[in-house]
Backbone bond lengths (Angstrom), bond angles and torsions (degrees), N, CA, C in turn:
res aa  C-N    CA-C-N  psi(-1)  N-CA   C-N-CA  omega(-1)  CA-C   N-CA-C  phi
1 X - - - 1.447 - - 1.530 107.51 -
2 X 1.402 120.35 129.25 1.351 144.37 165.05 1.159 100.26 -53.29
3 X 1.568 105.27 175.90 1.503 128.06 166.59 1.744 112.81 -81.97
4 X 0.930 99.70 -39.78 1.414 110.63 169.82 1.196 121.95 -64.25
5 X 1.508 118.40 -40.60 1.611 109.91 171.69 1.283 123.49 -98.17
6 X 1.900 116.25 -2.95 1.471 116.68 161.77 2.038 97.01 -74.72
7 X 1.459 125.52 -25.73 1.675 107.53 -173.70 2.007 93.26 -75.72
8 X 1.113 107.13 -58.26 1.836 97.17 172.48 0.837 118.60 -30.60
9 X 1.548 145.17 -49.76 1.216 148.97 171.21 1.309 110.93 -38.82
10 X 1.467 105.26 -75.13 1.779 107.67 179.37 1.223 126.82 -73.84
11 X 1.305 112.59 12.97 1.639 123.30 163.71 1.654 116.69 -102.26
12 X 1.371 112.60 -24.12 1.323 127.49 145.49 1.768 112.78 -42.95
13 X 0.978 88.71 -69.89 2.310 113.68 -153.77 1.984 67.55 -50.39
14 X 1.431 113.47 -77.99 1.398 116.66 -155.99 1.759 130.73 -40.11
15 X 1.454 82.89 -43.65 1.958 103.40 151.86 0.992 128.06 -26.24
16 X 1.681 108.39 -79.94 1.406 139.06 -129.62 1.971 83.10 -87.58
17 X 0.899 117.74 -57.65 2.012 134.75 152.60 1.509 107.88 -20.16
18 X 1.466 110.45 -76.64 1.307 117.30 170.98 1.408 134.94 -46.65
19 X 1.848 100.38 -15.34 2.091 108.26 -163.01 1.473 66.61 -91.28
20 X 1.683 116.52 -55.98 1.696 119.58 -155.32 1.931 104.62 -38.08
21 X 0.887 114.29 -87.27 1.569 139.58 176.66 1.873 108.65 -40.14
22 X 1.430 96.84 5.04 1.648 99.74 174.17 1.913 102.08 -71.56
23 X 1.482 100.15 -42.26 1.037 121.89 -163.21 1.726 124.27 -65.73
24 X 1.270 82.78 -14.09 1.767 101.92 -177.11 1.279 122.97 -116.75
25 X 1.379 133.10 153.16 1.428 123.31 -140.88 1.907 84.00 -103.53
26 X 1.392 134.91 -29.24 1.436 128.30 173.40 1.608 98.59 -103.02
27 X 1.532 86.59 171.13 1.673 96.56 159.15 1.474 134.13 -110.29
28 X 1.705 104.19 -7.61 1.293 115.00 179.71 1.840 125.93 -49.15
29 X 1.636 100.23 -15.49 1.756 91.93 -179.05 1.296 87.10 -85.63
30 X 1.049 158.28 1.65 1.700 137.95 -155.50 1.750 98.37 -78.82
31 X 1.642 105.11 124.28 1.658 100.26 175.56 1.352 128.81 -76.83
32 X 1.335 106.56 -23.72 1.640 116.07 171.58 1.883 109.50 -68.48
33 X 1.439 80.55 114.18 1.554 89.67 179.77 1.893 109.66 -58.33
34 X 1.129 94.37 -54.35 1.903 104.57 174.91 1.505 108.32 -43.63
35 X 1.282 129.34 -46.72 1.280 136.05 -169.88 1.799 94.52 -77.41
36 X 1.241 104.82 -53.87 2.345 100.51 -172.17 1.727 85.23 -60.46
37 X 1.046 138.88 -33.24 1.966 116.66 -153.08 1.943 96.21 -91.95
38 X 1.658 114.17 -10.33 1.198 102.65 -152.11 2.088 76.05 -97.52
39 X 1.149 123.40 -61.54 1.779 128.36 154.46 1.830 94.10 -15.02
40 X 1.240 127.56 -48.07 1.370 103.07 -147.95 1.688 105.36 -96.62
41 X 1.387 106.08 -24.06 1.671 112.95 149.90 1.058 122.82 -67.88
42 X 1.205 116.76 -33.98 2.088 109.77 -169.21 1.691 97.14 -100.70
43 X 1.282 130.47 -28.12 1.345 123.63 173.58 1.893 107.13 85.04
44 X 0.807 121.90 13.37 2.184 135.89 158.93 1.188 101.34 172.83
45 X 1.757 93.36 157.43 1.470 113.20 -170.66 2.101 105.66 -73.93
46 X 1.156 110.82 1.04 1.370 110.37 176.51 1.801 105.77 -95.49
47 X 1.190 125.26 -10.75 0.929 138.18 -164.63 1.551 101.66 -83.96
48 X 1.469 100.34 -50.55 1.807 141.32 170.35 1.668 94.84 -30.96
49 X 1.694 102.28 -92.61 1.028 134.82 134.48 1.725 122.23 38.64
50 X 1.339 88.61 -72.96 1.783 111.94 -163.95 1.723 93.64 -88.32
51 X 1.587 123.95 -49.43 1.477 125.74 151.58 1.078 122.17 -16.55
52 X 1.704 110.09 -54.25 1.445 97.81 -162.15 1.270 108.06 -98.27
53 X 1.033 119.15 -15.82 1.859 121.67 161.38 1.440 111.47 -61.60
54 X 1.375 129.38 -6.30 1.478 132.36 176.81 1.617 101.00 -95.46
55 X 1.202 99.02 -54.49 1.401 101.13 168.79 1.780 131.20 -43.70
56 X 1.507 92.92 -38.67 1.579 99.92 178.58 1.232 110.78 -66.48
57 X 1.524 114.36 -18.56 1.703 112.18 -152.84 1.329 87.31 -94.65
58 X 1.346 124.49 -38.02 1.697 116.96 178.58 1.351 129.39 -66.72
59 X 1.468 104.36 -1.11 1.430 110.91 -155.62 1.702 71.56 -105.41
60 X 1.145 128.06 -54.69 1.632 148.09 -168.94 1.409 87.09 -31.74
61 X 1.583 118.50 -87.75 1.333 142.51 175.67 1.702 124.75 -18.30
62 X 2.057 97.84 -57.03 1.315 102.75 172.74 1.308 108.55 -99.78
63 X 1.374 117.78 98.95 1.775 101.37 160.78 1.708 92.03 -142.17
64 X 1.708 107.02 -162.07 1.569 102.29 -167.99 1.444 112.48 -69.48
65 X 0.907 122.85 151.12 1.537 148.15 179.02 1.612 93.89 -88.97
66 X 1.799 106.13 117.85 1.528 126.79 174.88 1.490 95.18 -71.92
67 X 1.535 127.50 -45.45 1.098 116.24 -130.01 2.545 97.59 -81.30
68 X 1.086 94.94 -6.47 1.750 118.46 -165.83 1.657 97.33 -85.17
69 X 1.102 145.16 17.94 1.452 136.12 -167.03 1.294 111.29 -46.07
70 X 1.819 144.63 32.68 1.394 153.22 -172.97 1.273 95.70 -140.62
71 X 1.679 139.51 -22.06 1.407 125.59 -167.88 1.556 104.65 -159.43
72 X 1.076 132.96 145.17 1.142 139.49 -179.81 1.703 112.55 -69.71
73 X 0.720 126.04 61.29 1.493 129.15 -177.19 1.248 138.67 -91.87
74 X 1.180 110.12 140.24 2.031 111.27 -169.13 0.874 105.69 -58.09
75 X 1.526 127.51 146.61 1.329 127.97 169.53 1.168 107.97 -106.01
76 X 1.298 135.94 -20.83 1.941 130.07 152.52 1.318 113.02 -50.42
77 X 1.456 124.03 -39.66 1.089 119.13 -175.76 1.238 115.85 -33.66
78 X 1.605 110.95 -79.20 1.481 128.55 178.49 1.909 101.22 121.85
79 X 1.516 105.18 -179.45 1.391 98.02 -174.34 1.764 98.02 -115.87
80 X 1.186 105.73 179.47 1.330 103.34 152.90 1.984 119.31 -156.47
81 X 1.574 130.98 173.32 0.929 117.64 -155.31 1.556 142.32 47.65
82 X 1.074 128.37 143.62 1.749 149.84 -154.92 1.559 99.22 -30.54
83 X 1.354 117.75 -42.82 1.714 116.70 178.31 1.371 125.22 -78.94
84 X 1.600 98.51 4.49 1.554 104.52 -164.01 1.815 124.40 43.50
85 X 1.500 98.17 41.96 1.646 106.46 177.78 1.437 102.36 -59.05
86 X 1.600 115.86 162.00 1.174 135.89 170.46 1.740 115.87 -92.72
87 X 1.830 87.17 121.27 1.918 103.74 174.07 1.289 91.14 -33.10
88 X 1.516 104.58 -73.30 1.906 103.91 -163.97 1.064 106.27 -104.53
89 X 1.868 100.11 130.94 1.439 101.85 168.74 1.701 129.06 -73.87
90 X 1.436 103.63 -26.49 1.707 112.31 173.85 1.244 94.29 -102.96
91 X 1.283 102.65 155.06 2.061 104.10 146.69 1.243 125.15 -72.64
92 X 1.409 115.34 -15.60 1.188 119.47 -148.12 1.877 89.71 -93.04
93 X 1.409 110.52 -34.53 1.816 106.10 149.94 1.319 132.85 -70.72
94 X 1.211 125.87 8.89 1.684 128.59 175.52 1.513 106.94 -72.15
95 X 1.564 96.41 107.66 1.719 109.25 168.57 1.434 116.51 -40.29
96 X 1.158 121.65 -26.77 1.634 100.72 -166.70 2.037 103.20 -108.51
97 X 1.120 93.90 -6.79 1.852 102.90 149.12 1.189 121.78 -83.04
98 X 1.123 142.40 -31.56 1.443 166.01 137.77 1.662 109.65 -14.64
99 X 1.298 114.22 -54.58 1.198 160.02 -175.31 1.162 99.35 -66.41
100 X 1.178 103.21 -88.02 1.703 115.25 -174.08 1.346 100.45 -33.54
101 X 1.665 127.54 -68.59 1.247 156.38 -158.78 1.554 96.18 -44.65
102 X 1.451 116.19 -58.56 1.497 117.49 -175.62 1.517 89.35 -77.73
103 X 0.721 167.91 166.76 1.667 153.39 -65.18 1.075 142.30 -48.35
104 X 1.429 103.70 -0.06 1.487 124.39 151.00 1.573 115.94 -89.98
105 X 1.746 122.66 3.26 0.998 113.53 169.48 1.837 125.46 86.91
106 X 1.285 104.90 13.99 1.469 133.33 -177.66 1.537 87.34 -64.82
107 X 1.645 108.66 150.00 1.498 135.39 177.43 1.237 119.63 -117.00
108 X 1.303 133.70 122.42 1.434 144.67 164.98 1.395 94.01 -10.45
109 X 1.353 139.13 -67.38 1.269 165.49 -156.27 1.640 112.76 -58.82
110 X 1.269 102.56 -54.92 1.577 128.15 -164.17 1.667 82.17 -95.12
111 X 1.043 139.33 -67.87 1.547 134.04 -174.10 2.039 102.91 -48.14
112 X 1.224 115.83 -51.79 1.370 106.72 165.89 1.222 126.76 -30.16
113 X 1.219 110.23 -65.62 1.933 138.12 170.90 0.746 109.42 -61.83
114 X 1.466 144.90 44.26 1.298 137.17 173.54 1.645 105.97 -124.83
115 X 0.882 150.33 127.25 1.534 163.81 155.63 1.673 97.18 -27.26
116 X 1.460 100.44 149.18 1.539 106.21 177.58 1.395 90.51 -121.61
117 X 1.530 93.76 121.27 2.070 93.41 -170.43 1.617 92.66 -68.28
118 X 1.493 105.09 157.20 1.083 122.35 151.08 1.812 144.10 -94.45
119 X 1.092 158.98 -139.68 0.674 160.91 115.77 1.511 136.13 -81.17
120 X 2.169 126.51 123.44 1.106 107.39 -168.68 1.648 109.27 -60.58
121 X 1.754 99.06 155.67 1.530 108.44 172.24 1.383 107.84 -66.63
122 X 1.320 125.54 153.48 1.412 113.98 143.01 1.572 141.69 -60.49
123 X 1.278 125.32 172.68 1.304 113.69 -154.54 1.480 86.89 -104.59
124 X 1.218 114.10 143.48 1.639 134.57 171.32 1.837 96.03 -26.41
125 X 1.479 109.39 156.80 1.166 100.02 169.95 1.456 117.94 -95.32
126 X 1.500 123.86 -10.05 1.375 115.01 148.44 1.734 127.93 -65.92
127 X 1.183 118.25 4.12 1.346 116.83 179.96 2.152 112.41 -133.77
128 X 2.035 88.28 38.41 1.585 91.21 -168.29 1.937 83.79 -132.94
129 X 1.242 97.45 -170.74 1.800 119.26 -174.22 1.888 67.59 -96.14
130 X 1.811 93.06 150.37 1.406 107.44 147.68 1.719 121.77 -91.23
131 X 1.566 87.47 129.17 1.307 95.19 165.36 2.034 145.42 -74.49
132 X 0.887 111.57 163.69 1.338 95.18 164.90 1.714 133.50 -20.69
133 X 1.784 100.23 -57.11 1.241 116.21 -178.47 1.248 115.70 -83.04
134 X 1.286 119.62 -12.84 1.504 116.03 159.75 1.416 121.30 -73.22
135 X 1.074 121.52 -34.42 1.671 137.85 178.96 1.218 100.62 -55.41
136 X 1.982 117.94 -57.02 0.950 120.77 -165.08 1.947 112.66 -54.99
137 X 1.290 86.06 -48.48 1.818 100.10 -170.15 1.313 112.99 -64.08
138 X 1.286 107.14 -6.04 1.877 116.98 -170.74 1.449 106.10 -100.42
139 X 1.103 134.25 -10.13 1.647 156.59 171.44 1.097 129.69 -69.95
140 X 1.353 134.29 86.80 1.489 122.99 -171.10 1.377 112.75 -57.57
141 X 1.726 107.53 133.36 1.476 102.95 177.17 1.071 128.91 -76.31
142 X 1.584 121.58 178.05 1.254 126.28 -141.40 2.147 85.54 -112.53
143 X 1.918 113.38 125.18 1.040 103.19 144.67 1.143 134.56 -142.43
144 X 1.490 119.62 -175.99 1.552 120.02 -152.04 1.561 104.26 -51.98
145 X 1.375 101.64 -39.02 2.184 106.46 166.71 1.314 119.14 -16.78
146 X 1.197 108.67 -53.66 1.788 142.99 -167.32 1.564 102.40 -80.89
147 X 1.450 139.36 26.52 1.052 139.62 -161.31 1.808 95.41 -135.55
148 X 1.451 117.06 122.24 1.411 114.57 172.93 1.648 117.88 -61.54
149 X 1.239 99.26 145.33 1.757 93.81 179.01 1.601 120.55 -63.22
150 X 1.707 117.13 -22.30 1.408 111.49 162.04 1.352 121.54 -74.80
151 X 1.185 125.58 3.91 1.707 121.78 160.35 1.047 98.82 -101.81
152 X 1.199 167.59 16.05 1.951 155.89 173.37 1.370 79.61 -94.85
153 X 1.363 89.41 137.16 1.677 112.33 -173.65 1.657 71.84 -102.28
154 X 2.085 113.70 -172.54 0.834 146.15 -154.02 1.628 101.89 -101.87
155 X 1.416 115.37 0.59 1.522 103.11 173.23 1.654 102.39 -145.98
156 X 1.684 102.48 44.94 1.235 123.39 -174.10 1.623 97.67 -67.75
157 X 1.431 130.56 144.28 1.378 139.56 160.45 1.642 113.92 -126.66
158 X 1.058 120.52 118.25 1.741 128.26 -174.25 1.253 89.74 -65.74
């Protein structure tokens, strides 16, 4: 598990607490401790609620970048300089997941243990579309043999 799908997780747990406790006029029975401390800062479970829809959008924003197939990279981040390199090379270093993570209560410990996503492999090239460069390599080349005798100029060499 990523960083990204241990913060989904606890934006889930915090939810699923928050739909529960819609239903009830306090929040004090709620058993999830994370869900009563997040009620006792925001003051209602719609409050909760509206959090975790902010949360989704950041999580939306930061996840891997398709366009990087060499590094697992944020795609909130953004790039910078002529190659369009990536701010972050992992996700699992993107400051504003990082972020998230400490207010969801993430541990030195539990942030250790976390998987550094990778990037998917590509698919074998017998099990892909051919590309350009496959076409090319599949082509018998072209030589001077293959040249009519009215184009050989006068300092023609086969």
């Amino acid at each position: 598990m990523d960083l990204h799908t241990w913060i989904t997780q606890q934006v889930e747990a915090v939810e699923a607490g928050a739909r529960d406790a819609l239903g009830e006029d306090v929040f004090f029975g709620v058993t999830d401790e994370r869900t009563a401390q997040h009620y006792q800062r925001a003051g209602s479970p719609e409050v909760v609620l509206r959090r975790c829809e902010v949360d989704r959008r950041i999580l939306a924003r930061h996840r891997l970048d398709p366009n990087f197939a060499y590094e697992a990279a944020c795609y909130g981040c953004g790039t910078y300089g002529d190659l369009d390199l990536s701010n972050v090379d992992n996700l699992n270093d993107c400051p504003e997941l990082l972020d998230l993570a400490h207010a969801h209560g993430i541990t030195p410990d539990v942030l250790a243990g976390l998987d550094r996503p990778q990037q998917p492999r590509p698919a074998p090239r017998s099990e892909r579309r051919l590309g350009l460069g496959d076409i090319l390599t599949a082509t018998n080349p072209i030589t001077t043999s293959d040249v009519p005798a009215a184009l050989r100029g006068h300092r023609w060499k086969p």
